[in-house]
N, C-alpha and C positions, 0 to 999 in steps of 0.2 A: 701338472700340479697334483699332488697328493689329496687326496678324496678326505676331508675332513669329518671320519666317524661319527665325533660328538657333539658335531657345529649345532645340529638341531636342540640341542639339550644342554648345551655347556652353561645356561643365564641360568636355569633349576638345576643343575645336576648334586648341589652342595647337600638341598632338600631332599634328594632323592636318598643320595649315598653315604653323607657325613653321618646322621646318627649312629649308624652302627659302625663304622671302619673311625669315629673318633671315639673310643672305647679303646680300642689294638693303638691306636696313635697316641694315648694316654702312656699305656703299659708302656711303649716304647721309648718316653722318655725318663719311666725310672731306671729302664734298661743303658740310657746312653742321654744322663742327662744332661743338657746344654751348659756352657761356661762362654765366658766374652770370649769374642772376638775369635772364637776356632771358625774353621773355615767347611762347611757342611753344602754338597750338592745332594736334589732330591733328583733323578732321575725317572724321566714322565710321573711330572709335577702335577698335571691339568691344573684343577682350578688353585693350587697353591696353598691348600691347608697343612700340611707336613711342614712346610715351610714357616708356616705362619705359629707355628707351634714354639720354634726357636726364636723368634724374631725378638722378643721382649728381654733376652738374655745378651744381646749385642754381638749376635753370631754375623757372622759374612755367610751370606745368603746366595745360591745357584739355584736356579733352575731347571731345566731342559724338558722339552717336550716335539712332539711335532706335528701336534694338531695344534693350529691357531686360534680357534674358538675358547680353545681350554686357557691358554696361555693370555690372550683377552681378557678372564674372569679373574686371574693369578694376579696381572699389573695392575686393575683394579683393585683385589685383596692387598695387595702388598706395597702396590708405591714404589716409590726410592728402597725399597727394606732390601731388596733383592736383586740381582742380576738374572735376567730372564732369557732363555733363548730358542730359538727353530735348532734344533736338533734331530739326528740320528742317535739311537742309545747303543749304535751299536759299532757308528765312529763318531765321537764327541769332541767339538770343535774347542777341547777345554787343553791347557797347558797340564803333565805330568805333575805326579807327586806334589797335588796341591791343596787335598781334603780331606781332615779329620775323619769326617764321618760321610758318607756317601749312604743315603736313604733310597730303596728301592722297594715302594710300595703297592700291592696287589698290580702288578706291573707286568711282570716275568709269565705270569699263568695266559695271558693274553696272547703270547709272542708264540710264533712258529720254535716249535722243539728245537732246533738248529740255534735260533739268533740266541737261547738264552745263556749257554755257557761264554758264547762272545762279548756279552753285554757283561758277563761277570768280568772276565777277563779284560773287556775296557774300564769294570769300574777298577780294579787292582790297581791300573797303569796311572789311573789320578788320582790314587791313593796314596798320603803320607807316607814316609815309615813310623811301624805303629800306630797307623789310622784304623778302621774299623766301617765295614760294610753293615747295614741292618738292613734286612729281608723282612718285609711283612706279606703274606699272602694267605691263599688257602691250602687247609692242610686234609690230606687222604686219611683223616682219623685213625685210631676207633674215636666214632664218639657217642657222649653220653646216652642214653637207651630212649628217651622222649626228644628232649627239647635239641640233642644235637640233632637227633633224625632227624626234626623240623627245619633246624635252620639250614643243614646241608640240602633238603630241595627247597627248600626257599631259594639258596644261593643258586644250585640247577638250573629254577626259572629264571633268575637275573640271568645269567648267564646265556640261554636261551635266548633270550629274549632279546641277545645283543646279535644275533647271528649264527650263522651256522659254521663261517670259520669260526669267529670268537669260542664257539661254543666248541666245536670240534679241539682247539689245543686248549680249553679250559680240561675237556675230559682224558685230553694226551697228557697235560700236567697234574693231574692227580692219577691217573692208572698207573704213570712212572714213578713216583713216590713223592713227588710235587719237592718243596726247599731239600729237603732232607739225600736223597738218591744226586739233585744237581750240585751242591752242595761235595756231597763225595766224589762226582767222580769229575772234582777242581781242583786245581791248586792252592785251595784254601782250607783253613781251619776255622773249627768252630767253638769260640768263645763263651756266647750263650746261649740257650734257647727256653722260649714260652711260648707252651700253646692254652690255647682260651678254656674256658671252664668246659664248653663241651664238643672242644677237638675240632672245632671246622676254620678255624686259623692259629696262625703261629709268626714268630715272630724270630728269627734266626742274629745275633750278631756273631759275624765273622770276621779273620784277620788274612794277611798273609801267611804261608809258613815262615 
């Protein structure tokens, strides 16, 4: 059984991490905002806030994650709103060509260098035509001269502080150009892009070609 990273911390993690990553979760739905009934998976959901952002729009709701602690904190958040489940992101027990918007949030920075062009490439495959992927992570700047210095080692030590792999492909995915470099060298275009007032995230939507 798979070692569950965030079991110790998933019942706090929302206090930890939501105030400042729902600010980027804000921006992102004036970037791709919600309508009834479209069909939106959040891939590695944890505790389900991305999720819960659409919910009041009468979207058809996924999930996926594969740590069970997180996913625990998600079906308490969300109830009936959503379809939840133990997943791989990088082969997803989901049916083809079945979601408008596919959300892939500070997710990708985590992953071994290798799984994340595959994880792009599974989300395309459960991708409408004319659906649309949105990438939220952190971004390799420049940023602003004070306050981004600060929050980019701020972020360092989160990062840190989650491990030494965690932390080793957090520093693989910004020395390679983080969304932007994986992004290019995909089969995908890019539709729009926002990064935050002082560069230490961004928010990528892309299409197929």
């Amino acid at each position: 059984m798979k070692h569950d990273a965030y079991g110790w911390h998933a019942g706090f993690y929302d206090r930890l991490y939501e105030p400042a990553a729902k600010i980027l979760r804000d921006v992102g739905l004036t970037i791709f905002p919600p309508r009834e009934n479209i069909a939106i998976l959040d891939v590695g959901c944890g505790t389900g806030s991305q999720l819960a952002l659409y919910r009041r729009a009468g979207c058809r709701l996924v999930g996926i994650d594969n740590l069970p602690a997180m996913l625990a904190v998600a079906k308490q958040k969300l109830g009936q709103a959503a379809e939840l489940c133990i997943g791989d992101a990088t082969r997803m027990p989901l049916a083809a060509s079945r979601f408008d918007l596919i959300s892939v949030v500070f997710v990708l920075h985590e992953m071994d260098p290798e799984l994340r062009p595959v994880v792009l490439k599974e989300c395309q495959r459960l991708l409408k035509p004319g659906g649309r992927i949105m990438l939220m992570d952190y971004h390799p700047g420049p940023f602003s001269k004070v306050m981004g210095k600060i929050w980019h080692l701020l972020i360092k030590l989160m990062e840190i502080s989650a491990g030494r792999k965690h932390y080793g492909n957090y520093r693989d995915f910004i020395a390679s150009g983080g969304l932007e470099s994986l992004i290019a060298d995909s089969p995908l275009h890019l539709v729009r892009r926002y990064v935050s007032e002082h560069g230490v995230t961004a928010i990528y939507l892309i299409a197929a070609r």
